[in-house]
Every structure is written in structure tokens, then in C-alpha cells.
DOKOL-971385 format. One line per field, with one value per residue (C-alpha): x, y, z; residue in one letter. Coordinates in Angstrom, 2 decimals. Layout:
# DOKOL-971385
xx <- (X  ...)
yy <- (Y  ...)
zz <- (Z  ...)
rest <- (A  ...)
//
This chain:
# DOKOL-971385
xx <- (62.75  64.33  67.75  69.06  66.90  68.23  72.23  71.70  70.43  73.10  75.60  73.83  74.54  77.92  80.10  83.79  86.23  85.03  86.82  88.00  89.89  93.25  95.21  99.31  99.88  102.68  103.53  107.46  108.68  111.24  112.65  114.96  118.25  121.21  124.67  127.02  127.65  125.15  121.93  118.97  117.37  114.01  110.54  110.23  107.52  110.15  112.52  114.70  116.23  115.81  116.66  117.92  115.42  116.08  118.06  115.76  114.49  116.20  114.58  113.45  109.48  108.92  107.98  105.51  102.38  98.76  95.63  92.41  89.19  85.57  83.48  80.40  80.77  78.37  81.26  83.71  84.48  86.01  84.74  84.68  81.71  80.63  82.52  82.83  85.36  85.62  87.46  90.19  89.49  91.91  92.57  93.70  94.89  93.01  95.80  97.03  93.36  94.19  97.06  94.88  92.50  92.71  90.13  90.22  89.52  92.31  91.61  94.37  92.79  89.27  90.57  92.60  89.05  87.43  89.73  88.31  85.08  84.80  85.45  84.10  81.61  82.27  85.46  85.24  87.35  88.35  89.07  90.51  93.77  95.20  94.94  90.41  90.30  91.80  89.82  87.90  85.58  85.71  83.65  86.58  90.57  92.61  93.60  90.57  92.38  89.93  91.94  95.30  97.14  98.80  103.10  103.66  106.64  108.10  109.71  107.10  105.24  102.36  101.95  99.00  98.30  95.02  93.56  90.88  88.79  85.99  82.79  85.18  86.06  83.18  81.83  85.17  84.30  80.33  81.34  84.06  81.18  79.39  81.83  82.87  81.48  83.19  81.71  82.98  83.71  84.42  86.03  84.14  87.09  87.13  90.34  88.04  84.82  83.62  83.15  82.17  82.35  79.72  79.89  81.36  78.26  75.96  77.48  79.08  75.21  73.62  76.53  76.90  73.92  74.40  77.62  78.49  79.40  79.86  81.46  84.24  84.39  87.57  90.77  93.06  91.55  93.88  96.77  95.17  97.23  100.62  100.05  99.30  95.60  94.01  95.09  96.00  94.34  92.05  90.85  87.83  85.01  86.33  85.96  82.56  81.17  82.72  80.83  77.83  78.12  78.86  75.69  73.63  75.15  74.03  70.04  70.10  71.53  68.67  70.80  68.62  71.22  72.38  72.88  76.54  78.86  82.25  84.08  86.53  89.08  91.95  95.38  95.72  98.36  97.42  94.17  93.10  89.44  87.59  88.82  86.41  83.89  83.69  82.24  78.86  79.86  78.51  74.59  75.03  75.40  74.05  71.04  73.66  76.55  77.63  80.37  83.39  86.96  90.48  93.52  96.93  100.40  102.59  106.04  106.95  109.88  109.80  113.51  114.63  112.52  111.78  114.19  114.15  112.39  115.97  118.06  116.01  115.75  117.94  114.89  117.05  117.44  113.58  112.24  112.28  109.45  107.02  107.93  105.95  102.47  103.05  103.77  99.54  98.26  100.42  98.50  95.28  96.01  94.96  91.53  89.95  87.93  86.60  85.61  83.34  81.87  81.40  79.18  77.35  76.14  75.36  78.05  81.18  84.73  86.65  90.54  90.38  93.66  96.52  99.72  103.48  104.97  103.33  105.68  105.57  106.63  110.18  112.19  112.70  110.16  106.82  107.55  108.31  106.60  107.44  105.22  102.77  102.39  102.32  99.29  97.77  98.34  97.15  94.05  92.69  94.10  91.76  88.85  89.13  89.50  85.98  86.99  84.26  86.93  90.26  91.55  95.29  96.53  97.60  99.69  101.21  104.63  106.74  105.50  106.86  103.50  101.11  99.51  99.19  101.11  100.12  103.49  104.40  102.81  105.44  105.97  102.23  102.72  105.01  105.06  102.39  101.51  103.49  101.67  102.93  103.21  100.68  98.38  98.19  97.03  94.00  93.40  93.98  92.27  88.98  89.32  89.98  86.82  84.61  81.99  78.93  79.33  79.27  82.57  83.63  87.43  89.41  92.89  93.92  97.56  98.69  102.20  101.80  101.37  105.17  104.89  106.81  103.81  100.14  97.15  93.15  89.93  87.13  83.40  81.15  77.46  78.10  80.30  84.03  85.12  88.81  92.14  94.66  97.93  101.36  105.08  107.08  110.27  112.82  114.97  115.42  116.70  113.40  114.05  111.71  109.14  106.32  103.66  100.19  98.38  94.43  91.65  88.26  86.48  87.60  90.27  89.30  86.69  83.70  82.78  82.39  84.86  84.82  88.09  87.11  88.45  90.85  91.47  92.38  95.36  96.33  99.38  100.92  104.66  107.79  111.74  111.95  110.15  112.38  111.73  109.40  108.42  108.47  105.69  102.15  99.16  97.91  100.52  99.35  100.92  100.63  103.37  107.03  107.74  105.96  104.58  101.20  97.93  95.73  94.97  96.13  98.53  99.53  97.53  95.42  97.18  95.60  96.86  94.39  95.48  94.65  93.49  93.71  90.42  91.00  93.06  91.32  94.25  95.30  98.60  99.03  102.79  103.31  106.63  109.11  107.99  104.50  100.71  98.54  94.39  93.20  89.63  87.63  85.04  84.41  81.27  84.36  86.17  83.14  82.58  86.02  87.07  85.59  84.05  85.19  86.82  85.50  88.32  88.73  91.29  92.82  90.69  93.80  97.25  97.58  101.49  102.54  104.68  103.42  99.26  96.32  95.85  92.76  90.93  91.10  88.28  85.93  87.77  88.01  84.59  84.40  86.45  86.76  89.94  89.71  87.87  88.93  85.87  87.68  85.04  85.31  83.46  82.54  83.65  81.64  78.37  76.23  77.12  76.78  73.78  73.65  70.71  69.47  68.97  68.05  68.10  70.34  72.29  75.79  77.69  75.70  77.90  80.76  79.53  78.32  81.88  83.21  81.26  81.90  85.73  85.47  83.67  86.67  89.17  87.21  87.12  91.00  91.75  89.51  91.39  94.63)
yy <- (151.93  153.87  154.48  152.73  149.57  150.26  150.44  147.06  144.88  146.60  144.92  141.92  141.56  142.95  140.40  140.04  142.76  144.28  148.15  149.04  151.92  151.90  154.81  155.34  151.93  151.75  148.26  147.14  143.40  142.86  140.02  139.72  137.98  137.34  137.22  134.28  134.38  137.11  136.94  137.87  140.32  141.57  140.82  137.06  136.57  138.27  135.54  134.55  131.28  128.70  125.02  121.87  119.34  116.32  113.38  110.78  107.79  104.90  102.57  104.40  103.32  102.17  104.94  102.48  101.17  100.33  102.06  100.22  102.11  101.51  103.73  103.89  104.96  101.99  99.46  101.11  100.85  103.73  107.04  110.03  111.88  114.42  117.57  120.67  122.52  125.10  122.81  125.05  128.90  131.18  131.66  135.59  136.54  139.29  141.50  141.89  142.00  145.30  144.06  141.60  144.17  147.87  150.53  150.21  147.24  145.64  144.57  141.72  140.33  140.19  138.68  135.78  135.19  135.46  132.68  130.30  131.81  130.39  127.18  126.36  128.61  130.65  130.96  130.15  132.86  133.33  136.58  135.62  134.28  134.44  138.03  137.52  136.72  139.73  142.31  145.13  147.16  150.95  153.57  154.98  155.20  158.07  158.94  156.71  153.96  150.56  148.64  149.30  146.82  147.77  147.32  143.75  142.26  140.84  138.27  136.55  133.86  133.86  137.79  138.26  141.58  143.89  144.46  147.47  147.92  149.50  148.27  149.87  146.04  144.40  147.09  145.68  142.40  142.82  144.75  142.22  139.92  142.38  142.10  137.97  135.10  135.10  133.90  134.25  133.44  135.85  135.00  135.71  137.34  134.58  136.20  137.66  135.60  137.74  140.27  138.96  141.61  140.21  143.52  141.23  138.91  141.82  143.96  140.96  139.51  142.90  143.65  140.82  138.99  135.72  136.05  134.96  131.40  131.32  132.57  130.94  130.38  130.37  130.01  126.76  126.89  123.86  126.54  129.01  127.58  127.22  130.60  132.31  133.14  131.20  129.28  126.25  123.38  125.11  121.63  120.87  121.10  124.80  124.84  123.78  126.27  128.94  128.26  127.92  131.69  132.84  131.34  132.75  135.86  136.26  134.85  137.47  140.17  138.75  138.35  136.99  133.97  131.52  128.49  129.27  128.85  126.98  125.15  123.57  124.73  123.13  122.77  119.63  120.54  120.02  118.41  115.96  116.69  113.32  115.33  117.84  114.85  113.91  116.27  116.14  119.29  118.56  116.93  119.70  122.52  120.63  123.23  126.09  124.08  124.59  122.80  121.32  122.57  122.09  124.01  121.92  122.89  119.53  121.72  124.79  127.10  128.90  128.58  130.63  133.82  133.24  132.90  129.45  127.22  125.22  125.13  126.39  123.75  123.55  124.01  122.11  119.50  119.60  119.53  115.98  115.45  117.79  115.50  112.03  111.04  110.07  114.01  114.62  111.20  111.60  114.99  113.86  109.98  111.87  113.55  110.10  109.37  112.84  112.87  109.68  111.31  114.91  112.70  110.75  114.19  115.64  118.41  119.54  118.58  121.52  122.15  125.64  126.96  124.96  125.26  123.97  125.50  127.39  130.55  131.91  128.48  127.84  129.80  128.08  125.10  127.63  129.08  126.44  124.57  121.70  123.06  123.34  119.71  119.12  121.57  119.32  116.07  117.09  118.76  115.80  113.41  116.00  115.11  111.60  111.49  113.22  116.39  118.95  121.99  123.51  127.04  127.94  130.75  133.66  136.21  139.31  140.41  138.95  135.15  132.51  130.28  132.82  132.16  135.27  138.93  142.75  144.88  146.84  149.74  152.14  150.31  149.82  152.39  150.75  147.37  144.53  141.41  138.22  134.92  131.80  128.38  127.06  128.94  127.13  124.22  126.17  125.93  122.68  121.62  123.60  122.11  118.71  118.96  120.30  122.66  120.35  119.92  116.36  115.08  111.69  110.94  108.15  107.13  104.73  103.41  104.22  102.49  99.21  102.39  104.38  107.40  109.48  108.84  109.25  109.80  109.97  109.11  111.77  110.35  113.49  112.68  108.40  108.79  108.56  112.17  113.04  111.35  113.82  112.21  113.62  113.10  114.84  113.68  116.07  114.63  116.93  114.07  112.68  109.25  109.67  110.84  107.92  106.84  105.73  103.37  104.02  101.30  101.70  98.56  95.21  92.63  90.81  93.96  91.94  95.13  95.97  98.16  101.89  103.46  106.68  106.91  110.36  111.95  115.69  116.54  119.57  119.75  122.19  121.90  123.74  122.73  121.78  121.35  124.14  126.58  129.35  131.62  128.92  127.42  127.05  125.48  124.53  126.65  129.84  131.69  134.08  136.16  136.35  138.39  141.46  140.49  139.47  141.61  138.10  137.15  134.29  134.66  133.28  130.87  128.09  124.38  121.18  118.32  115.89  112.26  109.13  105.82  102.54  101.39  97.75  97.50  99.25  101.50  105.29  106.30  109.17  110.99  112.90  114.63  114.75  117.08  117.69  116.99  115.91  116.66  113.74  114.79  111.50  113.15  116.54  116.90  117.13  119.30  121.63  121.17  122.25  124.84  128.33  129.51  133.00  134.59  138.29  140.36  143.87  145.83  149.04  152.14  154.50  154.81  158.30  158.54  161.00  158.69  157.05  157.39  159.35  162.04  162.21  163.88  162.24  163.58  161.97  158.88  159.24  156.78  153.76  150.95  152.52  154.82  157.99  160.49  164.00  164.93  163.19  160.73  156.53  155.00  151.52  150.25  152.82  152.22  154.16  152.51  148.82  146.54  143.15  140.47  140.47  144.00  147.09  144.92  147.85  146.73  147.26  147.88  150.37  153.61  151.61  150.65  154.56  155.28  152.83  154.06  157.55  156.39  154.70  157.86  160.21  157.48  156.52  160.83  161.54  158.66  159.78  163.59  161.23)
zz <- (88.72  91.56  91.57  94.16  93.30  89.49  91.08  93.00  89.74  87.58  90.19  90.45  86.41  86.25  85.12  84.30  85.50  88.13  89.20  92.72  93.23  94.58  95.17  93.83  93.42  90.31  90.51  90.16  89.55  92.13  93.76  96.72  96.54  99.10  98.34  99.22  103.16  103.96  106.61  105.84  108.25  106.53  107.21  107.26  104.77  101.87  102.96  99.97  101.58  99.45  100.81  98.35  97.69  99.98  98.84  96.77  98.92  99.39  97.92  95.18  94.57  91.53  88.70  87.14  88.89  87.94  89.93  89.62  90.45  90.00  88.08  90.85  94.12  95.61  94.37  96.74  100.61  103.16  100.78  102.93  103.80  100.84  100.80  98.94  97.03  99.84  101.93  102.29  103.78  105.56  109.08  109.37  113.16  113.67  115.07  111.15  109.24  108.15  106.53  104.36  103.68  105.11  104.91  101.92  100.05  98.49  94.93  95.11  98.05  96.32  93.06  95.22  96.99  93.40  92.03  95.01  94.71  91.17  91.84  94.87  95.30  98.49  100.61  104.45  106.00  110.16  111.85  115.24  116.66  119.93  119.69  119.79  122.95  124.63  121.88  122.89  120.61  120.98  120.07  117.84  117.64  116.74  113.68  111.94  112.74  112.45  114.96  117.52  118.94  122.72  123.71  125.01  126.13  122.55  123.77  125.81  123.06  125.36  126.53  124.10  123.39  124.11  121.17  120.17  117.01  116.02  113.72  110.79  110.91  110.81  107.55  106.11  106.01  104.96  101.74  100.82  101.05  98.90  95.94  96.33  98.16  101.47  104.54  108.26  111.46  114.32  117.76  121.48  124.00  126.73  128.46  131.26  132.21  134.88  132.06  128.97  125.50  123.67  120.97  118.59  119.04  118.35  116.01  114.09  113.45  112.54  110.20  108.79  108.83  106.15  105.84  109.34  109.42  113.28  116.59  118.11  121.96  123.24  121.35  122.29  125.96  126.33  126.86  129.24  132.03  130.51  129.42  132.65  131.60  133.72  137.44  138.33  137.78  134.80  133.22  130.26  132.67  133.45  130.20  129.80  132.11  130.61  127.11  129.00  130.68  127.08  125.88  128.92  127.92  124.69  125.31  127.96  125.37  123.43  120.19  117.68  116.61  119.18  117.15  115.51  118.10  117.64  119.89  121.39  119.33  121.30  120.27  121.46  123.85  127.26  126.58  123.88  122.15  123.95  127.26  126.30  124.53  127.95  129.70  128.10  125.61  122.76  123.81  126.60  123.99  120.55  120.22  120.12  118.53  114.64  114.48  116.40  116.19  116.79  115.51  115.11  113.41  112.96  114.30  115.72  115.37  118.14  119.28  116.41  117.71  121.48  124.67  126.23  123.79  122.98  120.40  116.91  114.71  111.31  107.98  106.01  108.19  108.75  105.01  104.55  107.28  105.28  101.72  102.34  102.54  106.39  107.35  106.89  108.41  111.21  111.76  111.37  113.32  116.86  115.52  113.59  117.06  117.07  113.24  114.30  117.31  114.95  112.45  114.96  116.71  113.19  113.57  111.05  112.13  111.18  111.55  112.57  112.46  110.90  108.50  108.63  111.80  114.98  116.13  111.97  109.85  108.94  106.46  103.65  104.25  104.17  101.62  99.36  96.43  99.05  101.67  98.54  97.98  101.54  102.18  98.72  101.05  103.92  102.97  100.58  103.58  105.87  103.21  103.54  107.14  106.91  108.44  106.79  106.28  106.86  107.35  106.53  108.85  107.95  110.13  108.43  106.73  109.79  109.43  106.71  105.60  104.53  101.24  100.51  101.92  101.34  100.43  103.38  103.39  102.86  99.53  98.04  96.01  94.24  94.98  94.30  97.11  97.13  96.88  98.32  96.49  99.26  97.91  94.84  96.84  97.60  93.99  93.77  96.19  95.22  92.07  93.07  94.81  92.07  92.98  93.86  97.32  97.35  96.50  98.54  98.75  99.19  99.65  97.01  98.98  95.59  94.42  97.07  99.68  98.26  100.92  98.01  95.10  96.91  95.06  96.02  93.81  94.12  92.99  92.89  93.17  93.05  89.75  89.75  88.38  89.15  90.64  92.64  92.10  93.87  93.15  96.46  95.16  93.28  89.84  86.90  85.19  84.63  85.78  88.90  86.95  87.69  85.04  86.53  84.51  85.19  84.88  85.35  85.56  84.17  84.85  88.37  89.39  88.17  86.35  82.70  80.93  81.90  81.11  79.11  75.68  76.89  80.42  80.97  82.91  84.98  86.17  89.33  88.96  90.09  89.38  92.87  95.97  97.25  94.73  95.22  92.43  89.25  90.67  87.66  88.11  84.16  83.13  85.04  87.69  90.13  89.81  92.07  95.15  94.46  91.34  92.26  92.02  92.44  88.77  86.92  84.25  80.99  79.38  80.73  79.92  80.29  78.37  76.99  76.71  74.98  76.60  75.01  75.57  74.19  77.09  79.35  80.11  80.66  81.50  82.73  84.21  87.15  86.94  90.05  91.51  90.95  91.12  88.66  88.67  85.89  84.89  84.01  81.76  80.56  83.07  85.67  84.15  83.75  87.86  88.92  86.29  86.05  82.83  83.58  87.05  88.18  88.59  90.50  88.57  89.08  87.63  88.25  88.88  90.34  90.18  87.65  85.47  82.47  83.86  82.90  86.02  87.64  90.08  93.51  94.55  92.09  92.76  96.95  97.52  96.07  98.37  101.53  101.28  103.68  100.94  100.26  102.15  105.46  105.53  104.32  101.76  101.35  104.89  106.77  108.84  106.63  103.23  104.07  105.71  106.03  104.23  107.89  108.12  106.18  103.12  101.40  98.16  100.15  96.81  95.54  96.70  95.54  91.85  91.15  92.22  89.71  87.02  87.69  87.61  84.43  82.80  83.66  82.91  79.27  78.55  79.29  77.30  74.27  74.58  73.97)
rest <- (X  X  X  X  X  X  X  X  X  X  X  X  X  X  X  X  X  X  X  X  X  X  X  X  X  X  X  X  X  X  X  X  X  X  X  X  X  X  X  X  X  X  X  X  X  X  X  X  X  X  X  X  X  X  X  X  X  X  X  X  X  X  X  X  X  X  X  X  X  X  X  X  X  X  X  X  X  X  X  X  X  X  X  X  X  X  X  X  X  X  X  X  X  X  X  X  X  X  X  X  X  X  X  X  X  X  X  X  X  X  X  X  X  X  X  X  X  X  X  X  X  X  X  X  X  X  X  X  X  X  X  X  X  X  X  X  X  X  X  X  X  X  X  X  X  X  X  X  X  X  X  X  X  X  X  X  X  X  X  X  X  X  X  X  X  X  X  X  X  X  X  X  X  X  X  X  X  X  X  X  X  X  X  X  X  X  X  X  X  X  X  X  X  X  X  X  X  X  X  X  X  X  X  X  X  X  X  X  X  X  X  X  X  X  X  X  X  X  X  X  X  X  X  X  X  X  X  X  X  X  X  X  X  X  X  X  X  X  X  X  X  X  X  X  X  X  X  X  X  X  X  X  X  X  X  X  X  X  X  X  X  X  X  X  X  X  X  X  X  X  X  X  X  X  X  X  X  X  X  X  X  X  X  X  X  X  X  X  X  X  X  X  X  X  X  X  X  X  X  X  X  X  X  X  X  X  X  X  X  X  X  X  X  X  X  X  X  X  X  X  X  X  X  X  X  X  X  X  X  X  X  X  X  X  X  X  X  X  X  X  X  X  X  X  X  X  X  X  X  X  X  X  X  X  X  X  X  X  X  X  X  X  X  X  X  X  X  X  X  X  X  X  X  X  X  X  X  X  X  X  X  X  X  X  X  X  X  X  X  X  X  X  X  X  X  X  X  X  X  X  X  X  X  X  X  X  X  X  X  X  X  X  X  X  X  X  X  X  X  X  X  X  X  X  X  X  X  X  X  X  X  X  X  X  X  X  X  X  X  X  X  X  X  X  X  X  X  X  X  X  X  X  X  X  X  X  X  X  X  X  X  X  X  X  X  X  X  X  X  X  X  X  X  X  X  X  X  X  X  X  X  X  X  X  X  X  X  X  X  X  X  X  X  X  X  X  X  X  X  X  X  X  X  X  X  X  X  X  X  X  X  X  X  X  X  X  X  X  X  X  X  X  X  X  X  X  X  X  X  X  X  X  X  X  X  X  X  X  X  X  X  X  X  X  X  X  X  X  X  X  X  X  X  X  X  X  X  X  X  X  X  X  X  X  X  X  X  X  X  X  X  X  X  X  X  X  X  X  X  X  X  X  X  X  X  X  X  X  X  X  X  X  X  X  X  X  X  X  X  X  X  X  X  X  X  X  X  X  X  X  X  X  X  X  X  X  X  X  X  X  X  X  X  X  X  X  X  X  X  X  X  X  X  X  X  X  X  X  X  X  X  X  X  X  X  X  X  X  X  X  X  X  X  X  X  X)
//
């Protein structure tokens, strides 16, 4: 067997923790604090501001209710269209990219990806923004840099700045895709039609091959004009000719792939999506079409940051409109036309862009295990309202929602990342979902419709599998604590008895919905500011409880706050939760305290870092190729650099 061939099956059976090398990283638990009176003036995703759970409702629902379901799909009316466990996916503005994952490979970015991975199979993941459509790719940047952003005005919200990158990028994202599941999509620049860059086209399908989802055209075209990038009277049919020159482009650049583009991707600002419907887009462009898109954040807080956008709004005062079941339909109410039309052409309805607040969230609110079951809401709500998926965005240290931030960089070396609670509604969501890719949802107006206590049924493949239930209020007491009692079957259904004789339970929770680090999901957690390096931690808890099957009854508690995943049989549980999680661990720690030293030179290759040698590893042209392509194992530099790490690190622990 040659060696090469020999590298690519031992990856192909490596299994468990996986080794990525990351250089001087000593990680620290710290957490920020303010005293009494003081401002905070850091970066705004370290925010500690934590806001008071809102007053319980008046009236109070009632904290006892039945749910009746049926045990077969056929038996029940409104189910949304089958989707998969990788509803949820990440929108990363492509401006900060390097802050999710630099030259090198971060190892806490791969194992967050791994824990979706796991459970739902593959994570959809966006590189684009406002920021894609003035891009430029160049040749190189000084200094090895893999993408520059150029001086804008910073207090103009719609200046967007030029943006230049090289295919360092692009080899970024194909070996990520080596190591975990992650597909993409990649933005067209549509800032100047008269000269459209089509290098992302081409260089995005050669590098990437399979693992390129799809291309966006245009990002929230619906703005151009209120943003000064395009004139007067710009309108949908302007529009539509302008994804028409980007197609002609590309035959005539005789890329091989023409059938993934994405569009409209409005914001629903100036335009609504049936302005665009009506045009002809989508039998004009169905051929070439992969799915439809629009992007949508329910607030802004762009007062607090910007000049001339009002008074900034007051978080505390806001958090009650992110705590009820209404805050997600509301979203959704103006795209429910456009999820009909999506199905009827055959296409995907995806939410391209979305998460609490435009402008960088709200402190407070974002990043909150309130925002947490919000995102939970909204996403199943998404499900039901047969959109096909949803991508949180994510925009560097100086936003509030991310789910997930890289330590600054002049503290890596001792600092880990910091994961947001909405994260954990990724994982919730994936889970909720199961893995099968044909989950159908529906929205059971749990409680005589309380907006405080919603819940969904998921049936995966006809069956009933899993309920999603959600308590947004806040009482330590207990005393708003609801119990749901759970039939399947019986009574006045016509059907036999079906209640199973136990459920499982997994439970996300948190003290509050304002509290941000004490968040678990089945008793696991992340990790606090600082804390996390993407693994789960401490031991996986999921209550089993008894049903009364004479009486055709389970009761199960959801805890105020909280969510509650009820598995309906152990086939359920086996489709949402991983047997095992890969994980990419450290191999080294070169700071001098407390570590075994070794020799960066031996350990200068395997994710990408700038070698001793002055050249990059895994992220470089020469070490990666796409399915499409060369048909070159893409990992297999990176796993003989592992191996050759664990060697040294296995013989300098023996000579201890």
C-alpha cells in the first residue's frame, strides 16, 4: 500500500480524540465582573451585564395541563415538511473568519462543529456578510496575512468596507471540512455589476468541491438604496437582472457548477420576498436556483453604537419581548406565503442570516440563557413553518449574540473561547431533530395556547419520537414549575393505548433566563467566559421516568426556566444522541510552566500555523484538494504531523 493511500485510510478509521496542534495556549478560568456603579467598556462579546428575569405573567398559566398526541403521523394534521437535525448552521461575516478559525485551525472551533456534527450529521456553515459583496481576492497580502480589511468611516452603519483575501481562505475552510462535516456557502461581490469578481465562483468550486453548499447573490439587495450602493429608484426587477449577468458570467467563465446559487436574501426592509416572487425569479432562474433566502433579525440596537438612529433602547426594558412563544411567530408571520411558494417550486426556504438584534444584539439579552430559549423557539417554530434551515450569525469579539467567540488574540495563549448559552440551542435543536433527516414538527398550542409554556411534537419517519417542551418564565421557588401530563392514544382519539411504559428526559436549564454561564444541557456544560475549549463537560444526565400505563399517562416537569427534550422510545434517543463525539485536543502546551517542552519545529505543520520553515501547513494550496479535484486525502500532511507529535510527546513523557 503506498504511503499516502496508507495515511488517508488510517484517517478515515481514526476515531475518538483527534490531535491538532496549537501553539502556547495555557488556558486560565477567568470571568469578568463589574463593580457596583461602574461601565463596562471592553469588547462587547465579554460583556458581564446581566439583566433580572422579567416579572411573572399576569395571569399566571396554569402549571398543570394535559397534551394529547397520536402515535402515527397519518392521524395528525399541519406536520411540517421533513427536516433534519442540521437545521441550525452558522452565519460567520466574513470580515472576522479568521477570528473563528485563523491559519491555523482552531481545535475549539472543530470540536463545537464536532458536537453538531454528531448529531446531525453535518453543519451548514456561511462565509459572507455585508462585508462579501465588496471582497476582492488577491494574489497575496503582506505579512501572510489570509485576508485585510481597508479604514472606513466607523460611524457610518452602512460604509461597508473593501475587503481582500487570498485562497489561504478558501484552503481554510476545505481542511476544516477535512477533519468534521461542515459544508458551505460563499457570497458573489454584487457591489459593482459592471465588473463582476467571479474568483470566489472559481476558486471556491475547485477548492472545495462537495463541500460547497452554494453561492449567494447579493446580500439584502433590498438595502442597496438606503445604503448609497446603488441609485435611485433600484427596485426587484434591478434586481433580477443583476442575478441574471452573474449567471451569464459564470457559463461564460465556463465554471463547471451553475446550479447552486442563492437568492434573494432580502432583509425584508425595503422590499418584501413576493416583490421579488413577482418578477418571474424563481421559474426565470429555477435551473440555476438551490434554494431561496432571506435574512431577518426581530430588533436592532443600533442607537447605542451609531449617530442618528434615536434614542438606544433600554435591554432590560426589552427582555420581556424575547420571553414568549409570540417573539418567534411574529418573525416568521411575514415569510409563511413564501414557504408555500419555496415548496411548490421544489426549492429550500432558508433563513440566511438571523439572531436577536441587527447592529451586534443587546447586552445583556444575547447573551443570556433567555436569548437561549428564544433561539430553541424560534428555530423549532422555523421547522414547523417549513422553513428547510437556519443560520445564526456570528460577528467577532465586538458583537453580543455570537454562539461562540475566539479569545483575543493577544490573550490565546492564555485564555480559552467563550461559548454563548445560544449555542446550546444548537444542541438542542440538532437533537430535537434526530439525525434521520426526516423529522416533521408541529406546534401543539400547548397549555390552551399559554405564550409562557410552548412545546412541539416531532414524528421521525411517520412515528411520534420526541416532544420539545419550554418554560420562559423565571421562579426559584418552584411554584411555576409546570407538569405536562402526556397521552398517546386513548380517551376521545379513537386510537388504542400507546403511552410508553417510561420516557427519557433531557433537560437544558439555567437559574435564570438572565444568567449566562450556569447554563447545562443533560447536566453538561461548556464552560464560562474563557473556559471553553468546545467539549462537553461533566457527566451526561438524562432522567428516565415512569408512565402509568393503566391510565395512559406520563408526567413529565419542566422547571421555570427551562426546556425539556422527552424521548418516546429508546430508538429516539439512539437518533439524537451521539455514541461517541471526535474531539481535537491539544498535543502541546509550549509555555514553560508545568508542560513537557518540545521542539516547535517538529510540531510547526500540522493545522496550518506559519512553520519554522516560513511556510503554512494544512491551509496551504499544496496540502489540500477538494473530492472534485486531485482526489488527494487533504488530511494526510496533517495526520503524519499528529503522529509525529504524539511520538515526541509519548517519549518525553516515558523519560519522566
Amino acid at each position: 500500500m503506498a504511503p499516502l493511500t496508507l495515511l488517508c485510510s488510517l484517517l478515515a478509521a481514526f476515531g475518538g480524540v483527534r490531535a491538532v496542534t496549537v501553539y502556547g495556549q495555557a488556558p486560565l478560568a477567568t470571568t469578568t465582573s463589574l463593580a457596583p456603579g461602574s461601565t463596562y467598556t471592553g469588547l462587547a462579546a465579554y460583556d458581564p451585564r446581566i439583566l433580572d428575569p422579567p416579572p411573572l405573567p399576569d395571569p399566571l398559566p396554569a402549571n398543570q395541563f394535559g397534551i394529547q398526541l397520536s402515535a402515527s403521523a397519518s392521524n395528525v394534521q399541519g406536520l411540517s415538511i421533513p427536516v433534519s437535525g442540521a437545521f441550525y448552521g452558522f452565519s460567520v461575516e466574513m470580515s472576522v473568519v479568521t477570528q473563528v478559525s485563523d491559519s491555523f485551525i482552531h481545535p475549539p472551533f472543530l470540536n463545537l462543529m464536532s458536537l453538531i456534527a454528531e448529531r446531525a450529521g453535518r453543519v451548514h456553515v456561511r462565509v459572507g456578510g455585508n462585508t462579501q459583496d465588496f471582497a476582492r481576492m488577491v494574489d497575496r497580502l503582506e505579512d501572510g496575512k489570509a485576508i485585510e480589511k481597508q479604514k472606513v468611516d466607523t460611524n457610518n452603519p452602512t460604509q461597508t468596507p473593501a475587503l481582500l483575501y487570498t485562497t489561504e481562505i478558501l484552503y481554510l475552510l476545505s481542511n476544516i471540512s477535512s477533519l468534521v462535516n461542515v459544508k458551505w456557502y460563499l457570497g458573489v461581490p454584487l457591489n459593482d455589476t459592471s465588473d463582476i469578481r467571479l474568483e470566489i465562483v472559481e476558486w471556491g468550486e475547485r477548492i472545495l468541491g462537495d463541500s460547497l453548499l452554494g453561492l449567494q447573490v447579493g446580500n439584502e439587495p433590498d438595502l442597496y438604496q438606503r445604503h448609497g450602493h446603488r441609485p435611485e429608484g433600484y427596485g426587484p426587477f434591478d434586481y433580477f437582472g443583476e442575478f441574471g449577468q452573474v449567471l451569464e458570467s459564470m457559463r461564460q467563465l465556463n465554471v463547471p457548477v451553475t446550479n447552486n446559487l442563492i437568492g434573494p436574501s432580502l432583509a425584508t426592509g425595503d422590499w418584501f420576498p413576493e416583490d421579488v416572487w413577482n418578477t418571474g425569479f424563481i421559474p426565470a432562474y429555477t435551473d440555476s436556483i438551490t434554494a431561496l433566502t432571506v435574512e431577518h433579525y426581530p430588533d436592532d440596537n443600533c442607537a447605542a453604537i451609531y449617530e442618528g438612529f434615536g434614542e438606544p433602547i433600554d435591554p432590560q426594558v426589552e427582555f420581556v419581548k424575547f420571553l414568549n412563544h409570540s417573539a418567534g411567530i411574529n418573525i416568521i408571520k411575514p415569510y409563511l406565503n413564501s414557504t408555500a411558494i419555496a415548496q411548490q417550486a421544489g426549492k429550500p426556504f432558508i433563513m440566511f442570516e438571523t439572531n436577536s438584534a441587527s447592529c451586534g444584539g443587546f447586552p445583556g439579552i444575547s447573551t443570556s440563557f433567555g436569548a437561549a430559549l428564544w433561539a430553541l423557539d424560534y428555530g423549532l417554530q422555523m421547522a414547523y413553518s417549513n422553513f428547510s434551515h437556519a443560520l445564526l450569525h456570528v460577528g467577532g469579539q465586538n458583537v453580543y449574540y455570537n454562539p461562540f467567540t475566539a479569545a483575543p488574540t493577544n490573550e490565546s495563549s492564555f485564555h480559552e473561547w467563550t461559548v454563548g448559552p445560544i449555542f446550546y440551542s444548537v444542541l438542542a435543536v440538532s437533537e430535537t431533530l434526530g439525525s434521520s433527516n426526516n423529522s416533521q414538527v408541529i406546534d401543539l398550542n400547548a397549555n390552551s395556547g399559554s405564550l409562557h409554556t410552548p412545546g412541539y411534537a416531532i414524528y421521525e419517519n411517520g412515528n411520534l419520537a420526541r416532544l420539545a417542551l419550554i418554560n420562559f418564565m423565571t421562579d426559584s421557588s418552584g411554584a411555576n414549575d409546570y407538569t405536562a401530563t402526556i397521552s398517546v392514544g386513548g380517551g376521545q382519539t379513537g386510537q388504542p393505548n400507546g403511552t410508553p411504559a417510561q420516557v427519557k428526559v433531557k433537560y437544558l436549564v439555567a437559574p435564570s433566563v438572565g444568567d449566562k454561564w450556569n447554563v447545562t444541557w443533560g447536566g453538561q456544560s461548556l464552560g464560562g467566559q474563557f473556559e471553553a475549549d468546545g467539549r462537553l463537560k461533566g457527566e451526561l444526565k438524562i432522567d428516565t421516568v415512569q408512565c402509568d400505563q393503566a391510565a395512559n399517562t406520563c408526567q413529565v416537569k419542566v422547571p421555570a426556566p427551562g426546556f425539556a427534550l422527552v424521548f418516546m422510545s429508546d430508538e429516539a434517543l439512539k437518533e439524537s444522541e451521539p455514541a461517541s463525539t471526535a474531539t481535537f485536543a491539544t498535543t502541546a502546551v509550549t509555555k514553560a510552566k508545568n508542560t513537557v517542552t518540545l521542539d516547535q519545529a517538529v510540531l510547526a505543520t500540522s493545522n496550518g500555523n506559519k512553520g519554522m520553515t516560513g511556510r503554512y501547513g494544512s491551509t496551504s494550496s499544496g496540502s489540500s484538494a477538494a473530492p472534485r479535484t486531485a482526489g488527494v486525502c487533504p488530511s494526510a500532511m496533517a495526520l503524519l504531523a499528529v503522529l509525529a507529535g504524539a511520538e515526541v510527546v509519548r517519549r518525553a513523557i516515558a523519560r519522566h
